[in-house]
C-alpha positions as CSV (number, residue, x, y, z in Angstrom):
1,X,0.0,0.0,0.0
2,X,1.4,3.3,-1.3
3,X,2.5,5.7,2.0
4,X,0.4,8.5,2.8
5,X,3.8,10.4,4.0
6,X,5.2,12.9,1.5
7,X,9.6,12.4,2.0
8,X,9.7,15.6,0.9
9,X,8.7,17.0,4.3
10,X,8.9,14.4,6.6
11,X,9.3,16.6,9.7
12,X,7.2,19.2,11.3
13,X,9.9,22.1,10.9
14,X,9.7,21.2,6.6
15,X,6.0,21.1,7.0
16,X,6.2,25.0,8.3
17,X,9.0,25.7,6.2
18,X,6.9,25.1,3.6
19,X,3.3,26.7,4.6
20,X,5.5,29.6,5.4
21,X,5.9,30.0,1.7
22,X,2.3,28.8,0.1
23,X,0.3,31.0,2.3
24,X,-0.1,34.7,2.8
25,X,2.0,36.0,6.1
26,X,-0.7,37.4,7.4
27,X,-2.4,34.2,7.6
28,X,0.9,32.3,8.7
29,X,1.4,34.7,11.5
30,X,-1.8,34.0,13.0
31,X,-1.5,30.6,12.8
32,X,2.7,30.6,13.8
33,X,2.6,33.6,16.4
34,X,1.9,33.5,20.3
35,X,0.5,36.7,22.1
36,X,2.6,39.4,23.6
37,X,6.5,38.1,23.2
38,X,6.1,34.8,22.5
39,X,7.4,33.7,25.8
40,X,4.9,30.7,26.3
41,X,5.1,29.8,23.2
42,X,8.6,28.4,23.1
43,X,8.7,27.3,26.8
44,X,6.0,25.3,26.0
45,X,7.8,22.7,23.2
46,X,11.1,23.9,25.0
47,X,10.0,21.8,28.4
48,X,8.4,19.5,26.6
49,X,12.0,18.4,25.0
50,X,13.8,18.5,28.2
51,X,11.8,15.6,29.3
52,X,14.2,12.5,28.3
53,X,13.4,8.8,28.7
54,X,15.5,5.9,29.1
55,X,15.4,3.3,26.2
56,X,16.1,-0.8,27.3
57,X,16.8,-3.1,24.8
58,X,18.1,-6.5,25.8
59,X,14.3,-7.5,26.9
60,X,11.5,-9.4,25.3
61,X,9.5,-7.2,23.2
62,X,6.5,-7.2,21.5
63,X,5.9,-4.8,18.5
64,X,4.1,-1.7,19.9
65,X,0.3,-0.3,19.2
66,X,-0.8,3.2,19.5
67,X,-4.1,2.2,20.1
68,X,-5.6,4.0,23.4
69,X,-8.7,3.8,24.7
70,X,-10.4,7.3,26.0
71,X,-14.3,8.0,27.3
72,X,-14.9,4.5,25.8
73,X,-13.9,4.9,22.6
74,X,-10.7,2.8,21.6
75,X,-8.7,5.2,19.4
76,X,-6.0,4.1,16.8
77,X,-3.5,6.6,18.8
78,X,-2.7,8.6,21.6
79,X,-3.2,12.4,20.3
80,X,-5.6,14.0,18.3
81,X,-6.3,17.6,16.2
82,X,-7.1,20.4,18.4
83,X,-9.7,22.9,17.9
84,X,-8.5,26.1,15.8
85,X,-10.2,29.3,15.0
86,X,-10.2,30.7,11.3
87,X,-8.9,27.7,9.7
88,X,-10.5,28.7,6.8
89,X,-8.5,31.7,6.4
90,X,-4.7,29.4,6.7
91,X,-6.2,26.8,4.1
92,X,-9.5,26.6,2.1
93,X,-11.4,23.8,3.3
94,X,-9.0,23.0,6.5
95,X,-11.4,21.8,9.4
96,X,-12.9,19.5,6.1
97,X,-9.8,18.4,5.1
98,X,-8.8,17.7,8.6
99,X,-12.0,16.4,9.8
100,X,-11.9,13.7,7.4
101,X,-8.1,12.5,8.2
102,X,-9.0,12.2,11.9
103,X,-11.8,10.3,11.0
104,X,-9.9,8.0,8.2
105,X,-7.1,7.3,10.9
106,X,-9.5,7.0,13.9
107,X,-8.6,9.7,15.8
108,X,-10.4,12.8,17.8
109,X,-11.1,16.0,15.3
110,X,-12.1,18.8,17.8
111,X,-14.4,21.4,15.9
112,X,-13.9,25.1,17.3
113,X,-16.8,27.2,17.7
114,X,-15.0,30.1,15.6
115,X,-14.0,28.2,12.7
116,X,-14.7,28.0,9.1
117,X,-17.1,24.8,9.3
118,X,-20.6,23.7,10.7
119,X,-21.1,21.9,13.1
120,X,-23.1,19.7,10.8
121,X,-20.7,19.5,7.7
122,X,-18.1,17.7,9.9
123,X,-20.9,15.7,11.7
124,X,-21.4,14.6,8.0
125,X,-17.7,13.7,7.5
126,X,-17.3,12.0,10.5
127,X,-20.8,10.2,10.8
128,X,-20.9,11.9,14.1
129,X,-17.2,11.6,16.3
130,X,-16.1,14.9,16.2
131,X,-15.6,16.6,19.3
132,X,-16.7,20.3,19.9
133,X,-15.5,23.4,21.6
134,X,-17.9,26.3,22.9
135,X,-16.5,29.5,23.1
136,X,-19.3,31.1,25.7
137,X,-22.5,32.7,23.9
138,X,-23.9,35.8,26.4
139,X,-27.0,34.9,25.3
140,X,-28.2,31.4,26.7
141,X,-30.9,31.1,23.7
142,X,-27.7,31.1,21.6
143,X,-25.8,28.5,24.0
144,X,-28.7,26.1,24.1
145,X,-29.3,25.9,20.5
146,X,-25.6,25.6,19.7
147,X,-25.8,22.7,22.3
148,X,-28.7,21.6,20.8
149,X,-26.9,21.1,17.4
150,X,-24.1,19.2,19.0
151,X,-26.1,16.8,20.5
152,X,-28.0,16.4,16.9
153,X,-24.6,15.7,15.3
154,X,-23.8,13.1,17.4
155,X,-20.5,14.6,19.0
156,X,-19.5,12.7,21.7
157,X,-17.4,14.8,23.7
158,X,-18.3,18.9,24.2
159,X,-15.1,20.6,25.6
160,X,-16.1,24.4,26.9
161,X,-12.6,27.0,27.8
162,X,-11.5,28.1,30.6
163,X,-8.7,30.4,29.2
164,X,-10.5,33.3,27.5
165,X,-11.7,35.3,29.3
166,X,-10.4,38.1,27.7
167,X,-8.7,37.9,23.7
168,X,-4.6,37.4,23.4
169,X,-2.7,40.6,23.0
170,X,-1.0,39.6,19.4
171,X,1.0,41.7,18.2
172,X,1.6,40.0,14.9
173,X,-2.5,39.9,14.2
174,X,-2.4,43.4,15.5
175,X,-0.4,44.8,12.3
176,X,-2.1,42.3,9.8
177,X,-5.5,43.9,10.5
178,X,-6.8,40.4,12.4
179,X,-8.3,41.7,15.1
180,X,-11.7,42.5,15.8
181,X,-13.1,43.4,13.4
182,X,-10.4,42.2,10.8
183,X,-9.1,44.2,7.9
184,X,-8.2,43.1,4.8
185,X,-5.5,46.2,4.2
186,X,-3.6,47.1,0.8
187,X,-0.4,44.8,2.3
188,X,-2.6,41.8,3.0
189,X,-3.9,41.7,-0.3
190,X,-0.6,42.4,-2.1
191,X,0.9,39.6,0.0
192,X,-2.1,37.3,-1.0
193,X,-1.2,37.8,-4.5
194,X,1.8,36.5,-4.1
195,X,0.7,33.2,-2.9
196,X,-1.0,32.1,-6.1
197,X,-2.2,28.7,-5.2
198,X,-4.1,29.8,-1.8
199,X,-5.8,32.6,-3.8
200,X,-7.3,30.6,-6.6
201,X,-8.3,28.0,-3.9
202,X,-9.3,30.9,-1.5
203,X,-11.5,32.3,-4.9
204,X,-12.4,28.3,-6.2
205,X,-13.5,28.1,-2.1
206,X,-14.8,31.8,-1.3
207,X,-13.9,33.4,1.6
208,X,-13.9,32.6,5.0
209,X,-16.6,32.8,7.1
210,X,-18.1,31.7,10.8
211,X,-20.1,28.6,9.3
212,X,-20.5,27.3,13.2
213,X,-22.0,31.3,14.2
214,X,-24.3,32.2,10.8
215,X,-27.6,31.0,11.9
216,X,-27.1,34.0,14.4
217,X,-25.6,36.6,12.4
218,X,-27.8,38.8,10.1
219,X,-26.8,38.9,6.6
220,X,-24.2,40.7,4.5
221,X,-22.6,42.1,7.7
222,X,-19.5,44.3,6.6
223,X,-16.6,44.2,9.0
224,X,-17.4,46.7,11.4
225,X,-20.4,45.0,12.2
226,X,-19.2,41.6,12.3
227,X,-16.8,42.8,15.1
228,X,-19.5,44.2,17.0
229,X,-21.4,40.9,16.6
230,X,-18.4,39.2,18.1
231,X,-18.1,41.6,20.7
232,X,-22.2,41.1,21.6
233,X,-22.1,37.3,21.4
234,X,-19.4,35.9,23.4
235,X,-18.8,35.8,27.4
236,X,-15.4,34.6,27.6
237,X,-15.0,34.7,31.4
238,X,-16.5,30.8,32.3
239,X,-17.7,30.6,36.4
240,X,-18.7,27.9,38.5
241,X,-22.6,28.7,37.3
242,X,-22.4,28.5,33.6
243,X,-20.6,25.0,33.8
244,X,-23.5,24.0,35.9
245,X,-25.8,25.2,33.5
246,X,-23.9,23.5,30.8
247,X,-23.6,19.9,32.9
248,X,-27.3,20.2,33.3
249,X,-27.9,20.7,29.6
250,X,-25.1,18.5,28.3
251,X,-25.7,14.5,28.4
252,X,-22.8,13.7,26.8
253,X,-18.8,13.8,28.2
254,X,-17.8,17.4,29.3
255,X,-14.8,18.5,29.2
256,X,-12.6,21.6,30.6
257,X,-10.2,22.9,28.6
258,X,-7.3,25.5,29.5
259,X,-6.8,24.2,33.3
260,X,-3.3,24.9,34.2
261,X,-4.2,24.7,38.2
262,X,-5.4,22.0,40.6
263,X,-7.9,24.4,42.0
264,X,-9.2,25.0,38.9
265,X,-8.9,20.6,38.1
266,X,-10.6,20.2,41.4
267,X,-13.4,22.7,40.4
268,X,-14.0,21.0,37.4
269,X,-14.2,17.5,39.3
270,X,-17.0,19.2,41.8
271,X,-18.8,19.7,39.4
272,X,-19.3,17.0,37.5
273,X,-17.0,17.2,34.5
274,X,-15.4,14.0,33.2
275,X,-11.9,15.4,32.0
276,X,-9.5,18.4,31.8
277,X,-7.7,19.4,28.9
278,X,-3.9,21.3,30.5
279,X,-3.3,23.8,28.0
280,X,-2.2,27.5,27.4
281,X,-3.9,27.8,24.4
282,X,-0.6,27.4,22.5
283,X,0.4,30.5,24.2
284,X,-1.8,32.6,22.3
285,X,-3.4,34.2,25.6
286,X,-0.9,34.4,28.5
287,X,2.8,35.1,28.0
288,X,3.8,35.0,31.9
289,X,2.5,31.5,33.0
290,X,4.5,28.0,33.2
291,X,4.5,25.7,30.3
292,X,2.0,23.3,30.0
293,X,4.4,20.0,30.5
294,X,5.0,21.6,34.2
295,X,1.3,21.8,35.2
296,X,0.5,18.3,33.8
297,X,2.7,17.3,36.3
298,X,1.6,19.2,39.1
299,X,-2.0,17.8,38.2
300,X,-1.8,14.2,36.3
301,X,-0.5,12.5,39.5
302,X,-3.8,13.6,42.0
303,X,-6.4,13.3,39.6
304,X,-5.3,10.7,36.7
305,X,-7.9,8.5,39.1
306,X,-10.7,11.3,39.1
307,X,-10.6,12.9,35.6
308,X,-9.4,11.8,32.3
309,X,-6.2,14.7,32.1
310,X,-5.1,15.4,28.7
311,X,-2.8,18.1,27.9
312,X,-1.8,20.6,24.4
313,X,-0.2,23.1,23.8
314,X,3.5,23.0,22.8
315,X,3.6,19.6,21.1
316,X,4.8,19.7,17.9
317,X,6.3,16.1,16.6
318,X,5.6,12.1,17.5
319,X,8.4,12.5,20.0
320,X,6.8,15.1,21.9
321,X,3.4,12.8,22.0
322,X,5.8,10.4,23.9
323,X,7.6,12.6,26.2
324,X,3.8,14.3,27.2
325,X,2.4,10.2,27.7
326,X,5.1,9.7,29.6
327,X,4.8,12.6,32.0
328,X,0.9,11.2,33.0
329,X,-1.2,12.6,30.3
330,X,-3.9,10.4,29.2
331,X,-4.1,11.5,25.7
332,X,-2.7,14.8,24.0
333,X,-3.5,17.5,21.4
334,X,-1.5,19.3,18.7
335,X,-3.2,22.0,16.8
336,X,-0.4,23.9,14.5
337,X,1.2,20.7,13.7
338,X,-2.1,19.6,11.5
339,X,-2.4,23.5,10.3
340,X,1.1,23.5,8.8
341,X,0.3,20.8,7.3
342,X,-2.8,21.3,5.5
343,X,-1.4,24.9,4.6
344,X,2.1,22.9,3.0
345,X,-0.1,20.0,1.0
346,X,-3.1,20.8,0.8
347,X,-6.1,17.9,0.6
348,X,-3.1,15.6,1.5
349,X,-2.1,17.7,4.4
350,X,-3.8,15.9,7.1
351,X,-3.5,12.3,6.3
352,X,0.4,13.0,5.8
353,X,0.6,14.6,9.5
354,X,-0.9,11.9,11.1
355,X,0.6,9.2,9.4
356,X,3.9,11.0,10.3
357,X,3.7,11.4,13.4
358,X,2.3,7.8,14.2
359,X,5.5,7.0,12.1
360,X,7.7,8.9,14.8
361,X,5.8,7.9,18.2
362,X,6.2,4.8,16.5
363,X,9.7,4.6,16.2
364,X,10.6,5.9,19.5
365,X,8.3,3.6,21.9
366,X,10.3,0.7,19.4
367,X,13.9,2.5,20.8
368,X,12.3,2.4,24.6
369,X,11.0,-1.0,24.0
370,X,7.0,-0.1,25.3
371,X,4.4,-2.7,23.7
372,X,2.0,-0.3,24.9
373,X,1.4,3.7,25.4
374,X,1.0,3.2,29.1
375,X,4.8,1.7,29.1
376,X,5.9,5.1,28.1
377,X,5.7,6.6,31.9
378,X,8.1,4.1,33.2
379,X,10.4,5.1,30.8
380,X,10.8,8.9,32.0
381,X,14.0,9.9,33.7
382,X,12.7,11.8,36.7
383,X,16.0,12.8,38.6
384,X,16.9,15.9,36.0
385,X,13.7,17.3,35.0
């Protein structure tokens, strides 16, 4: 059977290399950039690679499966694609594209509420296992019929965020006019012209737009008004009472993501949640907290029993996916990884990424001789980091 990996870019840092030079750089920066100085940004894969693990190799071994089982649901490996905002704008068709890899490899596709896909469109792609995220509607009429469409699709996991309570100071989307609302300014669309390729498939495609959000929007709003809409519709600040109004509503898992305390892991358990997700939100909205790897191991060890505690932010390759396992997570998210590349190959983008990094955690759990995924935490060196 041919290989879905491209040897051309068989590593993450050729996969960016080459989205770097395919798609506009105002769309690259706000897929590539952090908020503020980028601080979090690189702590977060910087601690993740100080993490080492100790390989044995005169043992009997069996050859290893990726194959992990999480709320029920036996997946083919141990990560999955992360919710992103504006995919759209990066690559035409991305959260499709995307969607239907995760689904091809078995494997979680989280849908972000700010995206450039419905809710039903990926339900369609996936026959109903994609996960969703919920930014936080003020309006509960909106919140319960965005619920409402969820539960119709069939997603099986709804994850709501804990770390927006306010949006990232970027200073990258800043200068390319992608704040609220966004401008598409004289450089923007001289630098789209210069990316050929994403402009016909942008103009094949048309533009970008809130697919999840436009049963709420009136029509043919210009900018201005779109940010206002923004602005109106979301609460980002989440309290103890709207997760209890969303357990009460929600039959399905529930999940927190953006938990970088046990207070805030402990909260979540009160209350009724079945798992955390540990994240910074790539370091797109704080710049001064720890990386991620360092609160996964403050947490994962008092509530691996309670909550099922998976951590993004940070991870980048198959190698990472291993040192994050073996540091207690229970499963793991990368969201650029799967952007860069959809915006390097385009429809091929997302089956090459996962069946590259399955390639790499592959590899590595055959150097530490682990059958298993689980076998992976036995394998960390604990004395130096």
């Amino acid at each position: 059977m041919k290989s879905e990996i491209n040897y051309k870019y068989p590593s993450v840092p050729d996969l960016r290399a080459r989205a770097k030079r395919k798609i506009p750089k105002f769309a690259f920066e706000y897929l590539d950039g952090g908020c503020n100085d980028d601080v979090n940004l690189k702590k977060n894969t910087d601690r993740i690679r100080a993490v080492e693990l100790k390989p044995k190799y005169l043992v009997d071994y069996t050859p290893p499966s990726l194959k992990t089982k999480l709320f029920g649901h036996t997946y083919e490996a141990p990560f999955g694609i992360s919710p992103v905002g504006l995919q759209g704008l990066m690559w035409p068709k991305s959260p499709e594209i995307l969607a239907k890899a995760a689904f091809d490899h078995n494997i979680p596709f989280v849908l972000s509420t700010v995206t450039t896909a419905s809710i039903e469109k990926i339900a369609e792609i996936t026959e109903g296992n994609a996960w969703f995220q919920l930014y936080h509607p003020a309006e509960e009429r909106v919140t319960k019929d965005i619920l409402r469409r969820a539960e119709v699709a069939g997603c099986p996991v709804l994850i709501i965020l804990a770390d927006v309570p306010s949006f990232g100071y970027r200073p990258r989307d800043i200068r390319n006019g992608l704040s609220m609302p966004p401008k598409m300014t004289l450089t923007n669309i001289i630098n789209s012209a210069k990316r050929p390729h994403w402009a016909l498939q942008t103009l094949i495609h048309g533009q970008p737009s809130f697919e999840v959000l436009k049963p709420y929007m009136s029509k043919n709003l210009n900018l201005n008004q779109l940010g206002k809409f923004m602005d109106a519709t979301f609460s980002g600040r989440l309290n103890e009472e709207k997760i209890k109004k969303i357990r009460d509503l929600w039959k399905g898992k529930l999940v927190l993501k953006g938990a970088e305390s046990s207070q805030d892991v402990e909260k979540a358990y009160r209350l009724g949640l079945d798992g955390v997700i540990i994240s910074n939100h790539g370091g797109r909205q704080v710049d001064v907290g720890q990386a991620t790897i360092d609160s996964l191991k403050d947490i994962a060890p008092h509530y691996k029993d309670k909550l099922t505690v998976m951590m993004d932010s940070g991870i980048r390759g198959g190698a990472d996916v291993a040192r994050v396992m073996a540091c207690g997570a229970d499963f793991s998210f990368l969201g650029r990884t799967f952007m860069y590349g959809v915006s390097a190959l385009g429809k091929k983008g997302g089956h090459h990424t996962v069946a590259m990094l399955k390639t790499q955690l592959t590899q590595v759990m055959e150097q530490l001789s682990c059958a298993q995924i689980n076998d992976l935490q036995s394998k960390r060196i604990k004395n130096n980091y």
